[in-house]
TISE-570825 format. One record per atom (N, C-alpha, C): residue number from 1; residue in one letter; atom name; x, y, z. Coordinates in Angstrom, 1 decimal, always signed. Atoms other than C-alpha are relative to their C-alpha. Example, Ala and Ser with C-alpha at 12.3 -4.5 7.8 and 13.67 -1.06 7.14 Angstrom:
<pt><nr>1</nr><rest>A</rest><atom>N</atom><xx>+0.9</xx><yy>-1.2</yy><zz>+0.0</zz></pt>
<pt><nr>1</nr><rest>A</rest><atom>CA</atom><xx>+12.3</xx><yy>-4.5</yy><zz>+7.8</zz></pt>
<pt><nr>1</nr><rest>A</rest><atom>C</atom><xx>+0.9</xx><yy>+1.2</yy><zz>+0.0</zz></pt>
<pt><nr>2</nr><rest>S</rest><atom>N</atom><xx>-0.9</xx><yy>-1.1</yy><zz>+0.0</zz></pt>
<pt><nr>2</nr><rest>S</rest><atom>CA</atom><xx>+13.7</xx><yy>-1.1</yy><zz>+7.1</zz></pt>
<pt><nr>2</nr><rest>S</rest><atom>C</atom><xx>-0.8</xx><yy>+1.1</yy><zz>+0.8</zz></pt>
//
This chain:
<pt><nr>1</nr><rest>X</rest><atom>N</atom><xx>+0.6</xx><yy>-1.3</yy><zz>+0.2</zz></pt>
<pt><nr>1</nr><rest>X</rest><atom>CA</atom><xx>+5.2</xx><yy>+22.3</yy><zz>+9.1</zz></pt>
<pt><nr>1</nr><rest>X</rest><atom>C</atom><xx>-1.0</xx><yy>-0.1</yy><zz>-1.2</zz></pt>
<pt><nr>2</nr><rest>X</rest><atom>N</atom><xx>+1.0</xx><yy>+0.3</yy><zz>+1.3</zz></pt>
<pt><nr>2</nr><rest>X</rest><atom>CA</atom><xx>+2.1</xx><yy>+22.8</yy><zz>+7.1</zz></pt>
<pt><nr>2</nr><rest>X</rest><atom>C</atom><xx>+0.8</xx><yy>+0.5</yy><zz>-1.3</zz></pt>
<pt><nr>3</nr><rest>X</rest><atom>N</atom><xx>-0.3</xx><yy>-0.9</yy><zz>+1.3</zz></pt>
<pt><nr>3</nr><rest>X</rest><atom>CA</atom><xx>+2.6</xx><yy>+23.4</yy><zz>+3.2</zz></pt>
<pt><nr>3</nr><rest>X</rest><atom>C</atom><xx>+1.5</xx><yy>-0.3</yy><zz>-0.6</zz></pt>
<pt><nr>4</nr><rest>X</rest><atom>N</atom><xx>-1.5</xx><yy>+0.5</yy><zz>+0.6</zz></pt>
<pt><nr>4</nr><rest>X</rest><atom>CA</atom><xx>+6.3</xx><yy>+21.6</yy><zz>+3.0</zz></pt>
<pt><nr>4</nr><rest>X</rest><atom>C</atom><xx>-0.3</xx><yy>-1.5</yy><zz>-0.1</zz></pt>
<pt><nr>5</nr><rest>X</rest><atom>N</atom><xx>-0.1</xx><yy>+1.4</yy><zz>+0.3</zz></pt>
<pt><nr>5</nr><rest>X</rest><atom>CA</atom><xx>+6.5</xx><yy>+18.2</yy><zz>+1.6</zz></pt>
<pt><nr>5</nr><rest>X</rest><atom>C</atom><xx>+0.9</xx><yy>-0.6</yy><zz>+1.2</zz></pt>
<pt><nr>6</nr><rest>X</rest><atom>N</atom><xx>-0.9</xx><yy>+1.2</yy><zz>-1.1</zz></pt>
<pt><nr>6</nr><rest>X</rest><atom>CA</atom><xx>+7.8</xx><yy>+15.2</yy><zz>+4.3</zz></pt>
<pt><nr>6</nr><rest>X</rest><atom>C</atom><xx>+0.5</xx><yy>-0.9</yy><zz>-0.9</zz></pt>
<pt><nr>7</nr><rest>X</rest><atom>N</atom><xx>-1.0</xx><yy>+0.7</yy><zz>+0.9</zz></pt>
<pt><nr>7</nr><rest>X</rest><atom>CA</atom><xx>+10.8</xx><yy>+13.7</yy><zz>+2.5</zz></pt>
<pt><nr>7</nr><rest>X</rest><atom>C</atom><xx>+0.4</xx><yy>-1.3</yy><zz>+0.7</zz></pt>
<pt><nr>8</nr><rest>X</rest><atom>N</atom><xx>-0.6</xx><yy>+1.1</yy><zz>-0.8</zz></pt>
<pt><nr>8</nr><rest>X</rest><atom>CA</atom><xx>+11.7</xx><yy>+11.6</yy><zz>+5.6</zz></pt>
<pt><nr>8</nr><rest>X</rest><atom>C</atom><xx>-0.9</xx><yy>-1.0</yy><zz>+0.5</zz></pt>
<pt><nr>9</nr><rest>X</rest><atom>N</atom><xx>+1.7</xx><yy>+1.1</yy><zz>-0.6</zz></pt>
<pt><nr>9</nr><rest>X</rest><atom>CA</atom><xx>+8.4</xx><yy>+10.0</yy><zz>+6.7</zz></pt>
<pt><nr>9</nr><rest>X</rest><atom>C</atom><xx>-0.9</xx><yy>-0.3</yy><zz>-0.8</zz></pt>
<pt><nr>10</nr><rest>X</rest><atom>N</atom><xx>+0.9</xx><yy>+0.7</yy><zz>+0.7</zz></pt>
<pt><nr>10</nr><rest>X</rest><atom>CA</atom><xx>+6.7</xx><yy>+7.2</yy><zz>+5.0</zz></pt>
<pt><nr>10</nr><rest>X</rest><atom>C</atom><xx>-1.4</xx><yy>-0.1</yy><zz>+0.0</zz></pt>
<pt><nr>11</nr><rest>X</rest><atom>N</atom><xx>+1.4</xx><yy>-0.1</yy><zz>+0.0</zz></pt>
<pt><nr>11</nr><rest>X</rest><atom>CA</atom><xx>+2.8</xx><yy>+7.6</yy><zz>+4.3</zz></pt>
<pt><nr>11</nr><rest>X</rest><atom>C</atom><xx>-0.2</xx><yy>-1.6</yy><zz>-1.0</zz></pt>
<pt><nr>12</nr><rest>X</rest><atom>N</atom><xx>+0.7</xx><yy>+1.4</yy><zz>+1.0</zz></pt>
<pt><nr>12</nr><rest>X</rest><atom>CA</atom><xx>+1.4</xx><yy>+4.3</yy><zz>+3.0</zz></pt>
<pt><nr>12</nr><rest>X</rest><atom>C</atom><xx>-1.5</xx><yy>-0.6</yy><zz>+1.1</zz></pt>
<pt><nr>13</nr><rest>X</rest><atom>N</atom><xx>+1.5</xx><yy>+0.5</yy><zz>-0.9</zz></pt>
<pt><nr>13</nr><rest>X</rest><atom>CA</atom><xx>-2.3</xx><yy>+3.2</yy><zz>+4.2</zz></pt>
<pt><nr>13</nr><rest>X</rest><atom>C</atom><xx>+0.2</xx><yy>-1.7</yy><zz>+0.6</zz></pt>
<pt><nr>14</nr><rest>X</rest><atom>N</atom><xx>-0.3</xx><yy>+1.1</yy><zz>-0.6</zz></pt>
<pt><nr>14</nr><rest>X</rest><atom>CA</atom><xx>-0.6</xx><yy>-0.5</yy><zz>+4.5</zz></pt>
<pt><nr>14</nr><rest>X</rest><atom>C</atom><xx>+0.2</xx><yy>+0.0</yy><zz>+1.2</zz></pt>
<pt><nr>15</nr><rest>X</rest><atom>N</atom><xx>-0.2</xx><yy>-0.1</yy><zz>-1.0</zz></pt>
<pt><nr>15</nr><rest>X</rest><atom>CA</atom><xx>-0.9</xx><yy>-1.4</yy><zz>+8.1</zz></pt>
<pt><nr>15</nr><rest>X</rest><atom>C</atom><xx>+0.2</xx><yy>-1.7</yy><zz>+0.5</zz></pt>
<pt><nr>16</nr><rest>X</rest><atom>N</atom><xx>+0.0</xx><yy>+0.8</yy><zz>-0.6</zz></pt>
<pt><nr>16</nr><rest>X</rest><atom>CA</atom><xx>-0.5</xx><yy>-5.0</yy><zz>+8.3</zz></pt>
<pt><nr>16</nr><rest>X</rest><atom>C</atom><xx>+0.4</xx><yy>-1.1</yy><zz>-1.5</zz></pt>
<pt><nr>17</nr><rest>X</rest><atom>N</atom><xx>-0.7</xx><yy>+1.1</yy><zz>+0.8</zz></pt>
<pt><nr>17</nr><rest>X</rest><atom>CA</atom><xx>+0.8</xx><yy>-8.4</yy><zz>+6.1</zz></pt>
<pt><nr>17</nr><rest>X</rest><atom>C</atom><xx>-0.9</xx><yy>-0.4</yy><zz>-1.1</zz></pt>
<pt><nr>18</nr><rest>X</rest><atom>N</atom><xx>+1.0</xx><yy>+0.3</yy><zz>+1.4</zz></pt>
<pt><nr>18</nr><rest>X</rest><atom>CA</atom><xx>-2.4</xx><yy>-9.2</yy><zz>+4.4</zz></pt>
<pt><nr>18</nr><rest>X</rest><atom>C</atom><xx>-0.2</xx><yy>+0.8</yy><zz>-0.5</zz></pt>
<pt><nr>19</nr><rest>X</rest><atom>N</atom><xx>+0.1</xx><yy>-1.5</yy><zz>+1.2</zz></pt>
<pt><nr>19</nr><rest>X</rest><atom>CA</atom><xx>-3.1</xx><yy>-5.6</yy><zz>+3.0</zz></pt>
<pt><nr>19</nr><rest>X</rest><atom>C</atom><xx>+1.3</xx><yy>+0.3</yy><zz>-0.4</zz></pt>
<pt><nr>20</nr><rest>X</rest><atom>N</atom><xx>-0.4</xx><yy>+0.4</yy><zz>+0.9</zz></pt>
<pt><nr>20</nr><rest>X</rest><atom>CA</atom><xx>+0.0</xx><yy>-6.2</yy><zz>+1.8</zz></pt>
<pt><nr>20</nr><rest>X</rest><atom>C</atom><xx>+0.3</xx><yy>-0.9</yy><zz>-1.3</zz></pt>
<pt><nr>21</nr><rest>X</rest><atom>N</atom><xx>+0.2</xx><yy>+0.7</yy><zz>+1.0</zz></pt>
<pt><nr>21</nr><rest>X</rest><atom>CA</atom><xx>-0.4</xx><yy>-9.0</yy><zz>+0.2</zz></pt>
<pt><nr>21</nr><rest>X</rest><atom>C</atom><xx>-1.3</xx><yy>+0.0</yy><zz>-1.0</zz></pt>
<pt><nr>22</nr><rest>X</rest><atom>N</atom><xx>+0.5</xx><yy>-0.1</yy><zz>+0.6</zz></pt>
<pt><nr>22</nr><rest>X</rest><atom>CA</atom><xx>-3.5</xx><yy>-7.8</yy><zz>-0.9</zz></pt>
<pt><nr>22</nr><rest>X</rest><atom>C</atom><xx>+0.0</xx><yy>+1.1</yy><zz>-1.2</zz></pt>
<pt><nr>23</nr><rest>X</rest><atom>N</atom><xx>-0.9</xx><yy>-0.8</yy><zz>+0.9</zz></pt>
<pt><nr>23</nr><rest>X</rest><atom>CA</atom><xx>-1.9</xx><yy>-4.8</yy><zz>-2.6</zz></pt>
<pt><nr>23</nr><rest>X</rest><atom>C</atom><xx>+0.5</xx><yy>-0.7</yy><zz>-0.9</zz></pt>
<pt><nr>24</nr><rest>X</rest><atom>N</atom><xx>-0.9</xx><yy>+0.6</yy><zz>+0.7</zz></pt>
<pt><nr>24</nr><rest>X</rest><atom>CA</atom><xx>+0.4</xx><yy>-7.0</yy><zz>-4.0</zz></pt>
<pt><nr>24</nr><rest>X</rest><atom>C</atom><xx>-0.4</xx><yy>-1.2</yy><zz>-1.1</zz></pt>
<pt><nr>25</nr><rest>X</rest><atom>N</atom><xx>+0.9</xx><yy>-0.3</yy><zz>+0.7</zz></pt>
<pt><nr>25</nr><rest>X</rest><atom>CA</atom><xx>-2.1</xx><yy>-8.8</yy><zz>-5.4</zz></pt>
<pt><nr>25</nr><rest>X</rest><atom>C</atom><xx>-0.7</xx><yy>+0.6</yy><zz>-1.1</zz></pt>
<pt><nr>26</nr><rest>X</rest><atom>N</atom><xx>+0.6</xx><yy>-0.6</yy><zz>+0.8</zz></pt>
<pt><nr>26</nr><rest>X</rest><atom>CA</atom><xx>-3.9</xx><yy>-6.4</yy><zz>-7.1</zz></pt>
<pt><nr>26</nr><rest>X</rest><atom>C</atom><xx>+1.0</xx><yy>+1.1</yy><zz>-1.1</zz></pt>
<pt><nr>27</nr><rest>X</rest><atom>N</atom><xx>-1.0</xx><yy>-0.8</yy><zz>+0.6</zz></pt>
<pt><nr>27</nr><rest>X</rest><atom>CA</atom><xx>-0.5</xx><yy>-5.0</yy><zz>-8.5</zz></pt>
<pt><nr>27</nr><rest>X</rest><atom>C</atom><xx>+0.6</xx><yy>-0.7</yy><zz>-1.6</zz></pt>
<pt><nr>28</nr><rest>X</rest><atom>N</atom><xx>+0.2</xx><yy>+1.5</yy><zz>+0.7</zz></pt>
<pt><nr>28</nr><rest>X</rest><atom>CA</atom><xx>+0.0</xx><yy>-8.6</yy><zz>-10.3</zz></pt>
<pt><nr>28</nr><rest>X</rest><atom>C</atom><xx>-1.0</xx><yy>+0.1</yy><zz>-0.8</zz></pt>
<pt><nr>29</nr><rest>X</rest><atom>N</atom><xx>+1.0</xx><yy>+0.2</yy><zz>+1.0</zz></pt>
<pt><nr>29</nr><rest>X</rest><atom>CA</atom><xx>-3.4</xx><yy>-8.3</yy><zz>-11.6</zz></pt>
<pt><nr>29</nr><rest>X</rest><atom>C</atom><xx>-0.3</xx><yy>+1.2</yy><zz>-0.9</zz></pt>
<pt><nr>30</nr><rest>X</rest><atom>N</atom><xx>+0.0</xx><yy>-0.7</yy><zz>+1.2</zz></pt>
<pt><nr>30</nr><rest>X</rest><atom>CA</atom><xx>-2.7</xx><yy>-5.2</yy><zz>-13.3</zz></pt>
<pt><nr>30</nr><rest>X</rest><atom>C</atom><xx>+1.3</xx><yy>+0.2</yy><zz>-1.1</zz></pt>
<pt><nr>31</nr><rest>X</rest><atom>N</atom><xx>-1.2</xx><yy>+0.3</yy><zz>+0.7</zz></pt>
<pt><nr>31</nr><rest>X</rest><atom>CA</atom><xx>+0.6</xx><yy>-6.0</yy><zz>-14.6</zz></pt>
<pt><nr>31</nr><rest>X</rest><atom>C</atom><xx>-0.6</xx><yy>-1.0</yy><zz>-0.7</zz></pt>
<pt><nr>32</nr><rest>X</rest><atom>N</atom><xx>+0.3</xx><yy>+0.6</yy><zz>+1.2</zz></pt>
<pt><nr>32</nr><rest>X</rest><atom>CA</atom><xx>-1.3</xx><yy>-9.1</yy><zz>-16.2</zz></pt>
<pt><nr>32</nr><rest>X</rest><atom>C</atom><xx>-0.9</xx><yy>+0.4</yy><zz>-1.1</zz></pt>
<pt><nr>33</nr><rest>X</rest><atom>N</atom><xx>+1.1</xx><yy>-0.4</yy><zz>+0.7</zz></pt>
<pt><nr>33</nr><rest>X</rest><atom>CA</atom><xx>-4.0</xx><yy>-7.1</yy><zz>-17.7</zz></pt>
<pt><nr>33</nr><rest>X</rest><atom>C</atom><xx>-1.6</xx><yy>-0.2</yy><zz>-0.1</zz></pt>
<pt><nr>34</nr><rest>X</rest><atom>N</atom><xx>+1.3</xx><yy>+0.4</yy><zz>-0.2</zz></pt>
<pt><nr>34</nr><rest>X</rest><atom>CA</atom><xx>-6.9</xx><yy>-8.3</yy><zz>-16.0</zz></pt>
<pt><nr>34</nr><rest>X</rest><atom>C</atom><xx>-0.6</xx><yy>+1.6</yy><zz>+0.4</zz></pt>
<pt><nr>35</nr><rest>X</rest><atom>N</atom><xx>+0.8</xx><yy>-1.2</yy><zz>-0.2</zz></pt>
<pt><nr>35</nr><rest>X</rest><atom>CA</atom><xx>-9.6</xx><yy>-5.7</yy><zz>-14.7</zz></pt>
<pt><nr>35</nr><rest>X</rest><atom>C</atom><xx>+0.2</xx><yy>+0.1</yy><zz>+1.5</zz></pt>
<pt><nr>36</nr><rest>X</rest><atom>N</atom><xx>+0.0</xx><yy>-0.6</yy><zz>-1.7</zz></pt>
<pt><nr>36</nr><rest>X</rest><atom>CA</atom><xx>-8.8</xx><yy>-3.8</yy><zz>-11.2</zz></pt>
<pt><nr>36</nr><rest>X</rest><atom>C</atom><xx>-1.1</xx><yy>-0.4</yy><zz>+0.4</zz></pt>
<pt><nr>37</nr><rest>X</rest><atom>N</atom><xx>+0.6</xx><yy>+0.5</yy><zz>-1.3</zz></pt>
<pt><nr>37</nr><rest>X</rest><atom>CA</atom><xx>-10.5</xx><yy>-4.9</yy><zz>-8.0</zz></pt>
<pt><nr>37</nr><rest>X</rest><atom>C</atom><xx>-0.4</xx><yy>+1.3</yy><zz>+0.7</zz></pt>
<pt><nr>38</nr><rest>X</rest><atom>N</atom><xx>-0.2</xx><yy>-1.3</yy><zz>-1.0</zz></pt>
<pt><nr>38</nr><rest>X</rest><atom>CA</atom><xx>-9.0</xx><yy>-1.7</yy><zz>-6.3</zz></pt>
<pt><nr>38</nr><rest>X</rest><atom>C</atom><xx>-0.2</xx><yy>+1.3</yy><zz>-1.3</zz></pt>
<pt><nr>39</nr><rest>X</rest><atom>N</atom><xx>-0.1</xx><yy>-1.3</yy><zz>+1.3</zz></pt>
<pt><nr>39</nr><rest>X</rest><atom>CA</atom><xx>-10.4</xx><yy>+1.3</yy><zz>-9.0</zz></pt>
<pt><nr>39</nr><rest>X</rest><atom>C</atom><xx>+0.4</xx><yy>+1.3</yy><zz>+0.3</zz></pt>
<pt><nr>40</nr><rest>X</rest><atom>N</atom><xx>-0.6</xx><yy>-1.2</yy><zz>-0.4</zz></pt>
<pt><nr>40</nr><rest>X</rest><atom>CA</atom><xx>-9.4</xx><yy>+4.2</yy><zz>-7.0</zz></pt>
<pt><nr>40</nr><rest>X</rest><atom>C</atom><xx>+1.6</xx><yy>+0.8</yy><zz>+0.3</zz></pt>
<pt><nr>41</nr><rest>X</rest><atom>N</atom><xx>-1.4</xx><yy>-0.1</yy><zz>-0.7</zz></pt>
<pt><nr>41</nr><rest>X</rest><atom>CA</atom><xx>-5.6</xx><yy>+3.7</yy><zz>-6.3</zz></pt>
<pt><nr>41</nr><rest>X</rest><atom>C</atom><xx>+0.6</xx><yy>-0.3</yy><zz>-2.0</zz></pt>
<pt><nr>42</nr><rest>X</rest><atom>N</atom><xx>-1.2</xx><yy>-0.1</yy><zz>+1.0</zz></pt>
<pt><nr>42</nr><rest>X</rest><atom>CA</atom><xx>-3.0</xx><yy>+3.9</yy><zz>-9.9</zz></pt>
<pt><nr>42</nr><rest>X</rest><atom>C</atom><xx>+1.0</xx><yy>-1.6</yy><zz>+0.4</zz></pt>
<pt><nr>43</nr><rest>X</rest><atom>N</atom><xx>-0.7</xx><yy>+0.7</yy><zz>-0.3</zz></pt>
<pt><nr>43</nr><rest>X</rest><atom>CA</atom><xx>-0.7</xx><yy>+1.3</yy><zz>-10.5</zz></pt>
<pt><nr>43</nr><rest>X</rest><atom>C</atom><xx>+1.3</xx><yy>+0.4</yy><zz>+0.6</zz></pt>
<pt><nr>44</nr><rest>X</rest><atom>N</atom><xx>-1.2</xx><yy>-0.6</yy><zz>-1.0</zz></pt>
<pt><nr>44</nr><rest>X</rest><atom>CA</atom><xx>+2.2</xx><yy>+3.5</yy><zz>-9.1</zz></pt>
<pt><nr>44</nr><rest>X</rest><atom>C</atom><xx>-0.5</xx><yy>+0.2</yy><zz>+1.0</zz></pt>
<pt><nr>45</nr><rest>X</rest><atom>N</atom><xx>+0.0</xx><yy>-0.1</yy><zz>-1.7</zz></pt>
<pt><nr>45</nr><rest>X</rest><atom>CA</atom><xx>+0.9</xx><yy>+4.1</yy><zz>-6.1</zz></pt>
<pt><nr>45</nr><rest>X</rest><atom>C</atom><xx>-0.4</xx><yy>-1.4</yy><zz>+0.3</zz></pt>
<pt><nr>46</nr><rest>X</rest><atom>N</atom><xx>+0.3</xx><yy>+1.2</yy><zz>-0.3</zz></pt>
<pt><nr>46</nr><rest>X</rest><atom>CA</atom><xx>+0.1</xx><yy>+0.6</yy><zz>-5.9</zz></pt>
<pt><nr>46</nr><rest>X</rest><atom>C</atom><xx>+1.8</xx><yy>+0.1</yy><zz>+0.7</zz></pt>
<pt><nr>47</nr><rest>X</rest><atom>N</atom><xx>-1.4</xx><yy>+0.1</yy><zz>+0.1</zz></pt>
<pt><nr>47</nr><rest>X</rest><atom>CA</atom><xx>+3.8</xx><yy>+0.1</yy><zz>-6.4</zz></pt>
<pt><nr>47</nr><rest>X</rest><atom>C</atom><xx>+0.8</xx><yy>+0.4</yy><zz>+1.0</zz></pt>
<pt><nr>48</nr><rest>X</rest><atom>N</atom><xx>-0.4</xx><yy>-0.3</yy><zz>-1.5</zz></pt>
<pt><nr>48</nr><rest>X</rest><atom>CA</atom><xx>+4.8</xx><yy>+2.6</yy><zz>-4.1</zz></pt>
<pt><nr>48</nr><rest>X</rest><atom>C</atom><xx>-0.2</xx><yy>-0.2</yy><zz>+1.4</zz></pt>
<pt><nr>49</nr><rest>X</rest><atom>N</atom><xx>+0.4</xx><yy>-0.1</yy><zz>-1.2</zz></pt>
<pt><nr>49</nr><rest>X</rest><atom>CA</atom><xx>+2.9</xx><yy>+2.2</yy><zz>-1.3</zz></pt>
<pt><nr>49</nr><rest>X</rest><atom>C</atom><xx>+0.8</xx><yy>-1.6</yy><zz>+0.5</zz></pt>
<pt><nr>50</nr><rest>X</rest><atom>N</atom><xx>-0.9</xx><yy>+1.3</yy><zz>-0.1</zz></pt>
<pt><nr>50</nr><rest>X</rest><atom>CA</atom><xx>+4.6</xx><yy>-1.7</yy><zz>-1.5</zz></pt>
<pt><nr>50</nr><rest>X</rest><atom>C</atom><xx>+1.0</xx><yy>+0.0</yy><zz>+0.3</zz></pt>
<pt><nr>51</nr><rest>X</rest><atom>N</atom><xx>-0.6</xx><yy>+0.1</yy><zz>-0.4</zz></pt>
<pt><nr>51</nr><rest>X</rest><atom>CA</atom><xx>+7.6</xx><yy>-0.4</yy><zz>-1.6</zz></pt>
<pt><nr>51</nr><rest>X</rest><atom>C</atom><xx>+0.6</xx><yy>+1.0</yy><zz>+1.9</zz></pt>
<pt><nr>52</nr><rest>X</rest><atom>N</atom><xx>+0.2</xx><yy>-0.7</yy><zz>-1.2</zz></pt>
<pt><nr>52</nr><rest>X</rest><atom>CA</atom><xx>+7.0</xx><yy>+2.1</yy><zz>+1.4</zz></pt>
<pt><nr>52</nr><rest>X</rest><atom>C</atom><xx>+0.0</xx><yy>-0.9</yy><zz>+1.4</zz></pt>
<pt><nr>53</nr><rest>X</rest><atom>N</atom><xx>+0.5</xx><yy>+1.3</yy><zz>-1.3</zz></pt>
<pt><nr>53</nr><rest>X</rest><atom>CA</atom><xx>+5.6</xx><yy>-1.0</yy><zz>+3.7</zz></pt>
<pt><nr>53</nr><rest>X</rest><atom>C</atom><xx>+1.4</xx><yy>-1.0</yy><zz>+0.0</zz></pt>
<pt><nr>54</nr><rest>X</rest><atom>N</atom><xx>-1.3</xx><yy>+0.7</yy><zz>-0.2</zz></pt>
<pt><nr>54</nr><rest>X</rest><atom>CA</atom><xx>+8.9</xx><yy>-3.0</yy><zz>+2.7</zz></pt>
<pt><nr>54</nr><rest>X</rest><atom>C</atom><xx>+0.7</xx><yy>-0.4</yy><zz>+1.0</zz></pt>
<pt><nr>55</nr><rest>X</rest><atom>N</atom><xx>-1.0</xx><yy>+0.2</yy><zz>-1.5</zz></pt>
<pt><nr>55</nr><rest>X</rest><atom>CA</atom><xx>+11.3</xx><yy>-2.3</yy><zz>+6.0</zz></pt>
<pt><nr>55</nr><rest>X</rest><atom>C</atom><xx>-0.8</xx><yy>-0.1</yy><zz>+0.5</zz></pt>
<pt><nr>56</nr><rest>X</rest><atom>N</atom><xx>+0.8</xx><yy>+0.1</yy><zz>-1.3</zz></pt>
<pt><nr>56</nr><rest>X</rest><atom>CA</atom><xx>+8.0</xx><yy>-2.3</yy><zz>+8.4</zz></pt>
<pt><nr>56</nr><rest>X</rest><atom>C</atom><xx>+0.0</xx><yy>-1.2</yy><zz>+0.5</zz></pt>
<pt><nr>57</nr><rest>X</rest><atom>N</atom><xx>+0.6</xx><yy>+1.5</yy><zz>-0.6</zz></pt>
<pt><nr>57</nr><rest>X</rest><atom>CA</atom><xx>+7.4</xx><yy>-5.0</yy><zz>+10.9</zz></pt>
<pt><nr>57</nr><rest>X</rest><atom>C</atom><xx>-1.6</xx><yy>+0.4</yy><zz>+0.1</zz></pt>
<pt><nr>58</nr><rest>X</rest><atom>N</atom><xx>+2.1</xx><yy>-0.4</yy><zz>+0.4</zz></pt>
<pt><nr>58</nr><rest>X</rest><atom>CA</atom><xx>+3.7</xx><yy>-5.2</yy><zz>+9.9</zz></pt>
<pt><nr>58</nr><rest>X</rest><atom>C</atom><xx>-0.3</xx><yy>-1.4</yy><zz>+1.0</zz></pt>
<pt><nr>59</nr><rest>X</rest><atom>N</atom><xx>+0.2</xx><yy>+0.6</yy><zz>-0.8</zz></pt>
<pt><nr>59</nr><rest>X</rest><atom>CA</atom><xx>+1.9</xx><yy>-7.4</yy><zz>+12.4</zz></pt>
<pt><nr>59</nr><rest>X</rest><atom>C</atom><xx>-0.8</xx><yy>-0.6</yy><zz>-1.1</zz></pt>
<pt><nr>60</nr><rest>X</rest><atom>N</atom><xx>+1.1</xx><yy>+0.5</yy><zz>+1.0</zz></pt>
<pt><nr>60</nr><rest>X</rest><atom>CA</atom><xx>-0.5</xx><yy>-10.0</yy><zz>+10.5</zz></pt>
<pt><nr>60</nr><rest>X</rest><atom>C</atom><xx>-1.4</xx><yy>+0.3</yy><zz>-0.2</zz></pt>
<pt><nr>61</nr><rest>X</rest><atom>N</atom><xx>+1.4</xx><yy>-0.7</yy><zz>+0.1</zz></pt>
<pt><nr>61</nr><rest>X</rest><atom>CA</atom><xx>-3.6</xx><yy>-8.4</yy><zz>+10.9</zz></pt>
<pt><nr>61</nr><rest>X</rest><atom>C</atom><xx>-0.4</xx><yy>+1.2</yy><zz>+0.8</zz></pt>
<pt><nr>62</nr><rest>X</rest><atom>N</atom><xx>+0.3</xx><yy>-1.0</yy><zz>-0.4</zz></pt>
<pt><nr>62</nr><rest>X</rest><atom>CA</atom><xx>-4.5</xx><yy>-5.1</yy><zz>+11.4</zz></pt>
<pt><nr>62</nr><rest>X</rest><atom>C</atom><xx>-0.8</xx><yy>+0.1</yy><zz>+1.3</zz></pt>
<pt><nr>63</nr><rest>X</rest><atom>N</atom><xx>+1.3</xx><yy>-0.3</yy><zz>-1.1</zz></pt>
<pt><nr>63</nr><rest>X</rest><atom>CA</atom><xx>-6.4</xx><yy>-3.9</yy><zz>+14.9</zz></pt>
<pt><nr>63</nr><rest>X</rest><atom>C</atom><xx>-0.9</xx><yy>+0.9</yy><zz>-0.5</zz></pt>
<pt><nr>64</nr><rest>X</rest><atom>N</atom><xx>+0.7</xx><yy>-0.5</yy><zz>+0.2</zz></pt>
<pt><nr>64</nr><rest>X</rest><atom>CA</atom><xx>-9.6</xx><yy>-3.0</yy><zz>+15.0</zz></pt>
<pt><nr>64</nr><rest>X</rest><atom>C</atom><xx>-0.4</xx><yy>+1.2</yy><zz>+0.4</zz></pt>
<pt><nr>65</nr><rest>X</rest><atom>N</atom><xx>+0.2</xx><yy>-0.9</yy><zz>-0.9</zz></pt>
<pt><nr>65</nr><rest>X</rest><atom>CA</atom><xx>-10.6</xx><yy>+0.3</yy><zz>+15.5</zz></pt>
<pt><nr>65</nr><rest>X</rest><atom>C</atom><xx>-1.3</xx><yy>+0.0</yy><zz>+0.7</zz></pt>
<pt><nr>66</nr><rest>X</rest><atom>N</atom><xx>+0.8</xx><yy>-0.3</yy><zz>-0.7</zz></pt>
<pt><nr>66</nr><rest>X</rest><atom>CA</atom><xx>-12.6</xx><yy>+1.4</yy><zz>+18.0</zz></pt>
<pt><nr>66</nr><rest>X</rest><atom>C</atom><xx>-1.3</xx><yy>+1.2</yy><zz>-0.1</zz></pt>
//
């Protein structure tokens, strides 16, 4: 329903193994203190969105859309 938060259903833009690992990545490189790659995303939502993709079976590379 519009206007109620979804408690049960995961939103993460990860859709595939390498944008995980390129997440994961860029999560590393702000935990060591280098300068972001990705400037628009927080290191928590980094974080979350990683652990969000966790249980998925993510295919290794995303399809392309159409």
């Amino acid at each position: 329903m519009p206007g109620k938060r979804c408690k049960e259903r995961k939103h993460t833009p990860i859709t595939s193994k390498k944008q995980r690992g390129l997440f994961g990545a860029e999560l590393a490189r702000r935990k060591a203190g280098k300068t972001p790659r990705m400037k628009g995303i927080t290191a928590t939502e980094l974080a979350k969105h990683l652990r969000e993709s966790k249980g998925k079976k993510l295919p290794k590379r995303a399809r392309r859309r159409r």
